[in-house]
Biotite code that builds the C-alpha atoms (Angstrom):
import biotite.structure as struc

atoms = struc.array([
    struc.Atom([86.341, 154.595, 89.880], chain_id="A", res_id=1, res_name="UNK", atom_name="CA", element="C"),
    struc.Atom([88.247, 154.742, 87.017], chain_id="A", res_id=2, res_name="UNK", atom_name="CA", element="C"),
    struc.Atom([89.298, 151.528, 85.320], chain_id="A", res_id=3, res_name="UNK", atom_name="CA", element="C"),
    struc.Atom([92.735, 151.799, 82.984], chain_id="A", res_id=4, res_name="UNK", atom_name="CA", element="C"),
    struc.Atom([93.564, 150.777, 80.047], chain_id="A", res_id=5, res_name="UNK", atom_name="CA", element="C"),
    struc.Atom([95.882, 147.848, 81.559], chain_id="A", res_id=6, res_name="UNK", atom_name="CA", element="C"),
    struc.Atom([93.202, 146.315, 84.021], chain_id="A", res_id=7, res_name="UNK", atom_name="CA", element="C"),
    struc.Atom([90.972, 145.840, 80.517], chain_id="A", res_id=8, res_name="UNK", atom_name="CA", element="C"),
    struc.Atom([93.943, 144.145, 79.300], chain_id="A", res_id=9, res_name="UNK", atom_name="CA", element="C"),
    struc.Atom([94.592, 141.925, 81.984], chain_id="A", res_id=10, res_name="UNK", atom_name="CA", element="C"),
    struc.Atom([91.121, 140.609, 82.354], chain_id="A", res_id=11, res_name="UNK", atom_name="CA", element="C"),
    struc.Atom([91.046, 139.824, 78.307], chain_id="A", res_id=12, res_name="UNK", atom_name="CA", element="C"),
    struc.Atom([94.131, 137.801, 79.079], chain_id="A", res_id=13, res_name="UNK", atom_name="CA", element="C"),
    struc.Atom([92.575, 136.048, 81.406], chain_id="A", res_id=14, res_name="UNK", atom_name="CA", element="C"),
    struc.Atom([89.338, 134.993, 79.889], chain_id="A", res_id=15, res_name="UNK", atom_name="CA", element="C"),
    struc.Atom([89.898, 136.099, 76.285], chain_id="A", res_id=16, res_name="UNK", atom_name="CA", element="C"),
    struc.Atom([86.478, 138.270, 76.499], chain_id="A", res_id=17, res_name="UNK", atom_name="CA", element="C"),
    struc.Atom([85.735, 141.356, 74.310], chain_id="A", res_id=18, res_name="UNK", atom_name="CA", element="C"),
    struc.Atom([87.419, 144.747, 75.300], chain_id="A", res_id=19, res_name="UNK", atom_name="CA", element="C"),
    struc.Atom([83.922, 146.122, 76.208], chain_id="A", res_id=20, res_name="UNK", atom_name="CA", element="C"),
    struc.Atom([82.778, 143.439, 77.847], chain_id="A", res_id=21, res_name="UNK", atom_name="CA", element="C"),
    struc.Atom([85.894, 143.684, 80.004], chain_id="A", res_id=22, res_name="UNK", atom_name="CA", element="C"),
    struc.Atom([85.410, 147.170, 80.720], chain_id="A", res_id=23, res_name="UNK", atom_name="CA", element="C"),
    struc.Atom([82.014, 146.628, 81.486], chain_id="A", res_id=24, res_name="UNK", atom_name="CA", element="C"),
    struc.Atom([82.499, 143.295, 83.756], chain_id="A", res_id=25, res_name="UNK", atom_name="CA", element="C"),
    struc.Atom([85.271, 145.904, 85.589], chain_id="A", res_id=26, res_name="UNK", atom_name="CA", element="C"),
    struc.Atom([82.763, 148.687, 85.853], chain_id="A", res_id=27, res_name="UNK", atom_name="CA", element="C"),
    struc.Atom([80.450, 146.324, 87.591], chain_id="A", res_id=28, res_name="UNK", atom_name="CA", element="C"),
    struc.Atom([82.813, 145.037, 90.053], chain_id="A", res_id=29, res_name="UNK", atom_name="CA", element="C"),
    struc.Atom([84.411, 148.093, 90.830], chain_id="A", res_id=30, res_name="UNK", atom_name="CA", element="C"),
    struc.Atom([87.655, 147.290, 89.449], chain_id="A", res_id=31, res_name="UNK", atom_name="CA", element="C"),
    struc.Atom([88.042, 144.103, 91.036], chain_id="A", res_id=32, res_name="UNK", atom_name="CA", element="C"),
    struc.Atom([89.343, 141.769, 88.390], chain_id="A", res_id=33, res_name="UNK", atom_name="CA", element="C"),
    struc.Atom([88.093, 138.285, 90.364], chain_id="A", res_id=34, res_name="UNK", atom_name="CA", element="C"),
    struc.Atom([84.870, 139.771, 90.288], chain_id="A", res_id=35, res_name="UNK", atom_name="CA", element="C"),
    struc.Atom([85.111, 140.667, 86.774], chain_id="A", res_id=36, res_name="UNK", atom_name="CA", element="C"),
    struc.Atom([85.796, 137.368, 86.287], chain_id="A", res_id=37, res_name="UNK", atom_name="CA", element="C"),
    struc.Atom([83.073, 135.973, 88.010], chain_id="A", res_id=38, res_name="UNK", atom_name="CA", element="C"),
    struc.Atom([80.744, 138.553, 85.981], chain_id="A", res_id=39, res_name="UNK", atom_name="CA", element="C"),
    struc.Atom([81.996, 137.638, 82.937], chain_id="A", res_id=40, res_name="UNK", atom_name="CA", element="C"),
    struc.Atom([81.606, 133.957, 83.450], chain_id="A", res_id=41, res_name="UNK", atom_name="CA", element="C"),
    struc.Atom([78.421, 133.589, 85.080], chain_id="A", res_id=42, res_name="UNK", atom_name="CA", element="C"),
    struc.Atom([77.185, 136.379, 82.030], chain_id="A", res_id=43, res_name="UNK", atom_name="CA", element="C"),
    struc.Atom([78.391, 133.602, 79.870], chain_id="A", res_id=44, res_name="UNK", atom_name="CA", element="C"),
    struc.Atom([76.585, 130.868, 81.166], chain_id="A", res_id=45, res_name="UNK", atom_name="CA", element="C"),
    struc.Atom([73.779, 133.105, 80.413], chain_id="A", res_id=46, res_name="UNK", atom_name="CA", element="C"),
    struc.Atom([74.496, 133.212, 77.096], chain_id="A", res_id=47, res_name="UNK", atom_name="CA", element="C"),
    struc.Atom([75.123, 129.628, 76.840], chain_id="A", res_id=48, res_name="UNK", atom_name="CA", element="C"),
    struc.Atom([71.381, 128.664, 78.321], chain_id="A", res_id=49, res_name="UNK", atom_name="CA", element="C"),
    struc.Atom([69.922, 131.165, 75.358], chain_id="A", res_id=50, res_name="UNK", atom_name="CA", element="C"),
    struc.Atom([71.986, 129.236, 72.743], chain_id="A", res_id=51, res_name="UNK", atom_name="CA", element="C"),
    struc.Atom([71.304, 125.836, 74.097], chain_id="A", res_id=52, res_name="UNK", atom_name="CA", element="C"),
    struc.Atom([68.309, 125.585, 71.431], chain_id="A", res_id=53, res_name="UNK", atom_name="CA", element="C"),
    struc.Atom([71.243, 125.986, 68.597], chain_id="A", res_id=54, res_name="UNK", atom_name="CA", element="C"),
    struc.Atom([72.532, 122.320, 67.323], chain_id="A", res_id=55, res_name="UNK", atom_name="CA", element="C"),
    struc.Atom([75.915, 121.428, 68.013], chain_id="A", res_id=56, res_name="UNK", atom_name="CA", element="C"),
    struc.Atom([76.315, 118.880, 65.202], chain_id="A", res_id=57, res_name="UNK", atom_name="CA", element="C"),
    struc.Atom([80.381, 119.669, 64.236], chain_id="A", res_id=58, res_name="UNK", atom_name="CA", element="C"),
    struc.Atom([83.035, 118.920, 66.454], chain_id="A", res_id=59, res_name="UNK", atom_name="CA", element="C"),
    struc.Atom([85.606, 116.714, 67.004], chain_id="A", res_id=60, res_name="UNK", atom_name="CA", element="C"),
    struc.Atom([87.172, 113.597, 68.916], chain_id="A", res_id=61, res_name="UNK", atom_name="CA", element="C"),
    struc.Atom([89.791, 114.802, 71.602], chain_id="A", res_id=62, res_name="UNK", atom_name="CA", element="C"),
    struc.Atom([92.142, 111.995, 72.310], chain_id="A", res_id=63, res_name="UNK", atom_name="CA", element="C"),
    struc.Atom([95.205, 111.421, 75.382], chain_id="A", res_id=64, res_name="UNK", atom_name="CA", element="C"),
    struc.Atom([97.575, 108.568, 75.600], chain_id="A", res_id=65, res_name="UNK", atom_name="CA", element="C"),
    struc.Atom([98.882, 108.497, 79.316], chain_id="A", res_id=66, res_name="UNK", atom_name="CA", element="C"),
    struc.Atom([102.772, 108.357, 79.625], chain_id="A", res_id=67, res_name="UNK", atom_name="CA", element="C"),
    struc.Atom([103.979, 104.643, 79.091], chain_id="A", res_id=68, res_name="UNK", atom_name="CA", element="C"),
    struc.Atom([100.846, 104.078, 77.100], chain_id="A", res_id=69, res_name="UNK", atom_name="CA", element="C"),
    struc.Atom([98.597, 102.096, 79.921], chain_id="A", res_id=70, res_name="UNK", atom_name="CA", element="C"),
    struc.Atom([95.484, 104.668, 79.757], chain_id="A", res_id=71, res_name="UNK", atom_name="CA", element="C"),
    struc.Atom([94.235, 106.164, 76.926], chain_id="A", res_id=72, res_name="UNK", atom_name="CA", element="C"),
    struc.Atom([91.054, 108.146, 76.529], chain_id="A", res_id=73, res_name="UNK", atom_name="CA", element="C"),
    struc.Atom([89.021, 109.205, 73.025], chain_id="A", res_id=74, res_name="UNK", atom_name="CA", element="C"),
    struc.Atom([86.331, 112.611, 74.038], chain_id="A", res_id=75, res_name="UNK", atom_name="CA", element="C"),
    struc.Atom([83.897, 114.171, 71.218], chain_id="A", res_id=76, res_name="UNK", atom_name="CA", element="C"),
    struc.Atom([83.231, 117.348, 72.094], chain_id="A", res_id=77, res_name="UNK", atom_name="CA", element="C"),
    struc.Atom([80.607, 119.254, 69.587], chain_id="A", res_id=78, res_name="UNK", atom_name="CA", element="C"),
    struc.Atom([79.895, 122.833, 68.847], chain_id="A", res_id=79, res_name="UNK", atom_name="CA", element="C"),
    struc.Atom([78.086, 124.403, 66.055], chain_id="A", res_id=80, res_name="UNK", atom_name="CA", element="C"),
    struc.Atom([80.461, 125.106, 63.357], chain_id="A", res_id=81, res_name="UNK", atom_name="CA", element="C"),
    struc.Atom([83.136, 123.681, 61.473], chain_id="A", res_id=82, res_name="UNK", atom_name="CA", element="C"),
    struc.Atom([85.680, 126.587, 61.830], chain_id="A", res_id=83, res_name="UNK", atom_name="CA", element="C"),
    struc.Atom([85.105, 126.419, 65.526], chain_id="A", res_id=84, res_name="UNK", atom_name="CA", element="C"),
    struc.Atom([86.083, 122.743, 66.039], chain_id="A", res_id=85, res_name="UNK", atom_name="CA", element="C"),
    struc.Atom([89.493, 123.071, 64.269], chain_id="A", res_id=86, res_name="UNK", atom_name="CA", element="C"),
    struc.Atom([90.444, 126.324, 65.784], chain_id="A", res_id=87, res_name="UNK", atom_name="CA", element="C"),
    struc.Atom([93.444, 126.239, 68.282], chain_id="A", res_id=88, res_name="UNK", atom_name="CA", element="C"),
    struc.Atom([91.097, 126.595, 71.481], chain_id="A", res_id=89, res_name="UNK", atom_name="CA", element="C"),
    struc.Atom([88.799, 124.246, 70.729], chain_id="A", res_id=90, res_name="UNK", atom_name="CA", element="C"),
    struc.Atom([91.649, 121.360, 69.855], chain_id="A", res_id=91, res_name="UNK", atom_name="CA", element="C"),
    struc.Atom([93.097, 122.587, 73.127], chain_id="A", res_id=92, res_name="UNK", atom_name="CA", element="C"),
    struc.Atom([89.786, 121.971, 74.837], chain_id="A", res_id=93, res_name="UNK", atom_name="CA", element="C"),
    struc.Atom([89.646, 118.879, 73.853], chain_id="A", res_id=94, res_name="UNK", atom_name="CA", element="C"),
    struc.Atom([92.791, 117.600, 74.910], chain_id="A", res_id=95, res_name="UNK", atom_name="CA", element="C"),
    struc.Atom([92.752, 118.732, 78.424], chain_id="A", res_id=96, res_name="UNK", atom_name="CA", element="C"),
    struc.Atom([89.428, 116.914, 78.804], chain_id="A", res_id=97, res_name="UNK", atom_name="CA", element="C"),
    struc.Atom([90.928, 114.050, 77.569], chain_id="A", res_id=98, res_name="UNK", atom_name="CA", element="C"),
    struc.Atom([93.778, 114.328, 79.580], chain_id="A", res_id=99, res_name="UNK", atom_name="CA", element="C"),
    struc.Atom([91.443, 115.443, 82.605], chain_id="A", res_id=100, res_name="UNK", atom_name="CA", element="C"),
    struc.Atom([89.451, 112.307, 82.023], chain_id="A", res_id=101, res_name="UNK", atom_name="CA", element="C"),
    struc.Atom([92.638, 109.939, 81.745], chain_id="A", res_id=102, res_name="UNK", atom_name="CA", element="C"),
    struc.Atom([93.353, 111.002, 85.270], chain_id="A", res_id=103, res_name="UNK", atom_name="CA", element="C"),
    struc.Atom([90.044, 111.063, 87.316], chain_id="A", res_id=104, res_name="UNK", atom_name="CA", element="C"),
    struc.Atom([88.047, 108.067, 85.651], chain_id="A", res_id=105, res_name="UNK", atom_name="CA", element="C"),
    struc.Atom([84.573, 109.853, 85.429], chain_id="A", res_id=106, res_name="UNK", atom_name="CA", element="C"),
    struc.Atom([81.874, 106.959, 84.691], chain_id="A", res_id=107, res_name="UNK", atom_name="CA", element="C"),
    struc.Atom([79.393, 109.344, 82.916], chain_id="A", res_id=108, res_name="UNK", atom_name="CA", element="C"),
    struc.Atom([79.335, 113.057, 81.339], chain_id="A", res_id=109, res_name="UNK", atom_name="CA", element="C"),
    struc.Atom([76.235, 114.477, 83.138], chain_id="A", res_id=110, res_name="UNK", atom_name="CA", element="C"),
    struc.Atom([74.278, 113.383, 86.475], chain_id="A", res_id=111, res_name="UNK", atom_name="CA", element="C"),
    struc.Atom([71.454, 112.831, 83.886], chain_id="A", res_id=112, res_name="UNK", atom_name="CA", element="C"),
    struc.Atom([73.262, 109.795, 82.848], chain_id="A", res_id=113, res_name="UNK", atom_name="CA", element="C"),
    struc.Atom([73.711, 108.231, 85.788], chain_id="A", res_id=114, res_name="UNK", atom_name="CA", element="C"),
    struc.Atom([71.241, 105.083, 85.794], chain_id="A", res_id=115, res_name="UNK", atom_name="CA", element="C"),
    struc.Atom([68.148, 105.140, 88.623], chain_id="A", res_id=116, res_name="UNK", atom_name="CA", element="C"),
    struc.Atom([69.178, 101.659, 89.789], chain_id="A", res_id=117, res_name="UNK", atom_name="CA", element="C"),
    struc.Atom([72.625, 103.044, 90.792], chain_id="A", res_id=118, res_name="UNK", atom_name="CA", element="C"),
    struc.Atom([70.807, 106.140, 91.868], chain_id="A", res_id=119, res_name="UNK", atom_name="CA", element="C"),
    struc.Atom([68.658, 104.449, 94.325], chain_id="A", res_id=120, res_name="UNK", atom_name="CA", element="C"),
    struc.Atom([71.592, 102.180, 95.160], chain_id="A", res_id=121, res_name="UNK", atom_name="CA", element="C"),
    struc.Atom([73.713, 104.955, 96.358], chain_id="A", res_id=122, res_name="UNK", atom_name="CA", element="C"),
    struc.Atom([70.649, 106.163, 98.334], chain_id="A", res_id=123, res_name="UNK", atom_name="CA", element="C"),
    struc.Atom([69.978, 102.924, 100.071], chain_id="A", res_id=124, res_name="UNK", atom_name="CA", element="C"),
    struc.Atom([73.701, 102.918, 101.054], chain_id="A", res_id=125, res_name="UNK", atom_name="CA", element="C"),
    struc.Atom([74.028, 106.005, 102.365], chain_id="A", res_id=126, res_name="UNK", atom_name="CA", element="C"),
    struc.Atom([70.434, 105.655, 104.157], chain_id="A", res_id=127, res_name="UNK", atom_name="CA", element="C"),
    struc.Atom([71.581, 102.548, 105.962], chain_id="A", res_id=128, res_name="UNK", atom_name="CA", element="C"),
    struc.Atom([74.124, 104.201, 107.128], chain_id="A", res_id=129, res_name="UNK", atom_name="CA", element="C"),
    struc.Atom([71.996, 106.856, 109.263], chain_id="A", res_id=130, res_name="UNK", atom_name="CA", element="C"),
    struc.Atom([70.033, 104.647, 110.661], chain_id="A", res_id=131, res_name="UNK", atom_name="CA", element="C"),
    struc.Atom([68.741, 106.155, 113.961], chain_id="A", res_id=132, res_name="UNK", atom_name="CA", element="C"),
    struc.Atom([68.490, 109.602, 112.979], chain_id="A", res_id=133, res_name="UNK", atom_name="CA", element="C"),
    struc.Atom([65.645, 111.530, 112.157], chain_id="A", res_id=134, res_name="UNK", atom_name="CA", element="C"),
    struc.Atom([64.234, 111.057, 108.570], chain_id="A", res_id=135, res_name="UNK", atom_name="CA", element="C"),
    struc.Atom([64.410, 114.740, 107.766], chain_id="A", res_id=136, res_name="UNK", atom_name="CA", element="C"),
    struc.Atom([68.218, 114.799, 108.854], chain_id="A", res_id=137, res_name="UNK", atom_name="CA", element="C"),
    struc.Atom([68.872, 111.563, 106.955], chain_id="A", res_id=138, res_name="UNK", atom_name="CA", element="C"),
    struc.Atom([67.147, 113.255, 103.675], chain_id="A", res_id=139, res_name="UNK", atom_name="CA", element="C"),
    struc.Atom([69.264, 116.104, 103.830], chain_id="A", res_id=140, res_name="UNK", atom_name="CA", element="C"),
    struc.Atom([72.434, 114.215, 104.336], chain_id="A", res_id=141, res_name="UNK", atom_name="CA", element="C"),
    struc.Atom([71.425, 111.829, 102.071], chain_id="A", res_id=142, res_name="UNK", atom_name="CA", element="C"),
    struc.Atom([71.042, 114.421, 99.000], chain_id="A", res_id=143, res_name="UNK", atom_name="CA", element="C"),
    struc.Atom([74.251, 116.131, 100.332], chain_id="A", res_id=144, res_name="UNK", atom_name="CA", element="C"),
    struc.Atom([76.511, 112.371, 99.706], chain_id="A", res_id=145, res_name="UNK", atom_name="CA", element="C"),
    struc.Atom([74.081, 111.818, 96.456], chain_id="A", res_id=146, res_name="UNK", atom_name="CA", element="C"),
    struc.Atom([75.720, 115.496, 95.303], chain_id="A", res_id=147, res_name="UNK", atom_name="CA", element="C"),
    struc.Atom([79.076, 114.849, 96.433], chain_id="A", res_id=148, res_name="UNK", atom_name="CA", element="C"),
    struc.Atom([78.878, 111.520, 94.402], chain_id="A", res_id=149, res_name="UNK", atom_name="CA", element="C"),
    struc.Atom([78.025, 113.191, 91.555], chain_id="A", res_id=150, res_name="UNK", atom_name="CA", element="C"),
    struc.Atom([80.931, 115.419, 91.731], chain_id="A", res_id=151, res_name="UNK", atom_name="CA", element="C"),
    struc.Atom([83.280, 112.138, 92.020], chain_id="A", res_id=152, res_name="UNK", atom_name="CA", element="C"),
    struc.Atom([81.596, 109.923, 89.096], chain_id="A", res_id=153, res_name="UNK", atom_name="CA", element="C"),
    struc.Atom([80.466, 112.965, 86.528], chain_id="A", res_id=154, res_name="UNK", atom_name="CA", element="C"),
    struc.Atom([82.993, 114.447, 84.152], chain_id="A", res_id=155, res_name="UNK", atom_name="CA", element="C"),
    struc.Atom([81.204, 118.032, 83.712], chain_id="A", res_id=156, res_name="UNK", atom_name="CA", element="C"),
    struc.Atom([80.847, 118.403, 87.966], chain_id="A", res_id=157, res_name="UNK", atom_name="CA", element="C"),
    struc.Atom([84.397, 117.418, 88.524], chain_id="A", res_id=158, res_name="UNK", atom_name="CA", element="C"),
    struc.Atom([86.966, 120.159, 89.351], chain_id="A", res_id=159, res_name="UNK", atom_name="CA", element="C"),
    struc.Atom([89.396, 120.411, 86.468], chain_id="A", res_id=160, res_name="UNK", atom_name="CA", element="C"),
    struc.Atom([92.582, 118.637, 87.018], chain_id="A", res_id=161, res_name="UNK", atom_name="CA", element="C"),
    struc.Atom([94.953, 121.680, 85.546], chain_id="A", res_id=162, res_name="UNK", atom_name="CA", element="C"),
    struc.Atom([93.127, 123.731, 87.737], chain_id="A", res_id=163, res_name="UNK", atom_name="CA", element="C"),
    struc.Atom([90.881, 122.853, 91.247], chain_id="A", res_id=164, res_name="UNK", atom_name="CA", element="C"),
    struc.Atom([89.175, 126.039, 91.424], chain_id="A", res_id=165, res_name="UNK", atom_name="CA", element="C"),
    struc.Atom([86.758, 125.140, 88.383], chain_id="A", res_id=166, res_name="UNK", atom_name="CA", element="C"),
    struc.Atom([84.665, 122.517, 87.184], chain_id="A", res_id=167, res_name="UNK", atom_name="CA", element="C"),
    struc.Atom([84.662, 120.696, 83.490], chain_id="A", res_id=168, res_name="UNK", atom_name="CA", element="C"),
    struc.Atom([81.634, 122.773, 83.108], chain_id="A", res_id=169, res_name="UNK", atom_name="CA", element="C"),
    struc.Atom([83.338, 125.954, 84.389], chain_id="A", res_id=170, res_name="UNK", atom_name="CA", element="C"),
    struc.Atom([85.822, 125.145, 81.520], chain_id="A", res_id=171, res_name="UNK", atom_name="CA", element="C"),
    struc.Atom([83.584, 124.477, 79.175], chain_id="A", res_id=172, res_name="UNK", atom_name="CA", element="C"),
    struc.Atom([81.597, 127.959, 79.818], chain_id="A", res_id=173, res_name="UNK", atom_name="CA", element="C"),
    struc.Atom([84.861, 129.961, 79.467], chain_id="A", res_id=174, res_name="UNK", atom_name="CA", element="C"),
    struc.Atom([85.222, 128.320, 76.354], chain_id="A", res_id=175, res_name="UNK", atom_name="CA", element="C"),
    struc.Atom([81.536, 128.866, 75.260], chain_id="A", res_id=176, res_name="UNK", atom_name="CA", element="C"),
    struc.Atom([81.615, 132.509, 76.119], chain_id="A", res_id=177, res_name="UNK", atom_name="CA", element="C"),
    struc.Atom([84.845, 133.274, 74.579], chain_id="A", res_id=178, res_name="UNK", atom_name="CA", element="C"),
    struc.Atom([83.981, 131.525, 71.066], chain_id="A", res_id=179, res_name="UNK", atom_name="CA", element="C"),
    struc.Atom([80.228, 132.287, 71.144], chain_id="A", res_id=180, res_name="UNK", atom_name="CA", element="C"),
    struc.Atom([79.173, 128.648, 70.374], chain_id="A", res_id=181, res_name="UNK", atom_name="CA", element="C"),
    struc.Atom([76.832, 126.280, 72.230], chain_id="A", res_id=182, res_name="UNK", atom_name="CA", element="C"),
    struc.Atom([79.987, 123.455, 73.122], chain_id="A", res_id=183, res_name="UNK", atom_name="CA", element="C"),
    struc.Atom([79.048, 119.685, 74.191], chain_id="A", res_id=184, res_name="UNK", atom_name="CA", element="C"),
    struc.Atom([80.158, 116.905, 75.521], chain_id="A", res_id=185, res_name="UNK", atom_name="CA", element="C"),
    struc.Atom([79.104, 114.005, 73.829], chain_id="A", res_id=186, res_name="UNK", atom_name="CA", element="C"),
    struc.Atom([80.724, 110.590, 75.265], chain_id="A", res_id=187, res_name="UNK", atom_name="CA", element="C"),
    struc.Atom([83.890, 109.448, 76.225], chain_id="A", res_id=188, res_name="UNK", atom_name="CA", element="C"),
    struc.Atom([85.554, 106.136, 76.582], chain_id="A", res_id=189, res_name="UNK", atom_name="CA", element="C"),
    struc.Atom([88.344, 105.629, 78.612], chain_id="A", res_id=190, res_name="UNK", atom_name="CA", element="C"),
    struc.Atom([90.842, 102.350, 78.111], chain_id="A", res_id=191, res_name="UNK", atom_name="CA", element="C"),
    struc.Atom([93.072, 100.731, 80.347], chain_id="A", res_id=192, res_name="UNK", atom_name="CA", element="C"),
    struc.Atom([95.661, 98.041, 79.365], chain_id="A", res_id=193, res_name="UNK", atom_name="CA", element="C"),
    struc.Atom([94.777, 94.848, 81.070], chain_id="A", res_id=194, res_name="UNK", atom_name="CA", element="C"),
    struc.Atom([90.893, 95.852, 82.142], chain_id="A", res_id=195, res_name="UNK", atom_name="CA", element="C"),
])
């Protein structure tokens, strides 16, 4: 199958990858720009695990004031160079996690944050709640609410406000791939007026 000249185009648009790696991702999925897409992105990720040894120590601090002023939200995001942190993609990054964070009230970045007390708390909970069933059944249904929980409470496992068919850390491996930086999120803190 032949793949044109536009269809390389139209993926770069969309993910801002290299012409060759375009035409390439489109090779592989026969022309089928989703699956490009999908190729692209999950070869990114790859990328991202063999540069996770690299030290992200630049960056900056993303910040979102809610309309009327009641929430506001400070983010620092890090990569590994200067130039990186105050280009145009990387400020606009930042901001939509802010925003992003401003509207879904995430408690921590990773599920390696979350404390074991709340951990085991959650467990308990959901546990109790199965009482009666078989222990195998209640283990997998268990680990199924224990995932789903993380997706509610953990900024990088949430689905991105702007757009429901990624995660934070779908985002944030776009972003990765495209600048060819190892990209963190630090911390966050969120305020609300009167809490």
């Amino acid at each position: 199958m032949g793949i044109s000249v536009n269809d390389i185009r139209e993926l770069r648009e969309k993910t801002g990858a290299g012409m060759m790696d375009c035409k390439e991702a489109l090779k592989e999925s026969n022309g089928n720009v989703e699956k490009a897409i999908v190729f692209l992105r999950k070869r990114g990720l790859a990328e991202i695990k063999e540069r996770s040894s690299k030290k992200a120590s630049e960056g900056t601090v993303g910040n979102y004031i809610h309309a009327g002023g009641k929430i506001g939200v400070m983010v620092e995001i890090n990569c590994e160079t200067d130039f990186v942190a105050k280009g145009d993609d990387f400020q606009r990054f930042a901001k939509d996690v802010a925003m992003h964070i401003a509207a879904t009230n995430p408690l921590w970045v990773t599920r390696e944050e979350v404390p074991p007390e709340i951990i085991e708390r959650e467990k308990e909970v959901f546990a109790d709640s199965l009482k009666g069933k078989p222990e195998q059944v209640v283990e997998k249904i268990v680990e199924g609410k224990l995932n789903k929980f993380y997706k509610e409470t953990c900024l990088m496992e949430q689905m991105f406000v702007k757009d429901t068919n990624i995660t934070i850390t779908d985002l944030l491996g776009d972003l990765a791939t495209k600048i060819g930086e190892k990209l963190v999120v630090k911390r966050f803190t969120r305020y609300v007026v009167g809490e």
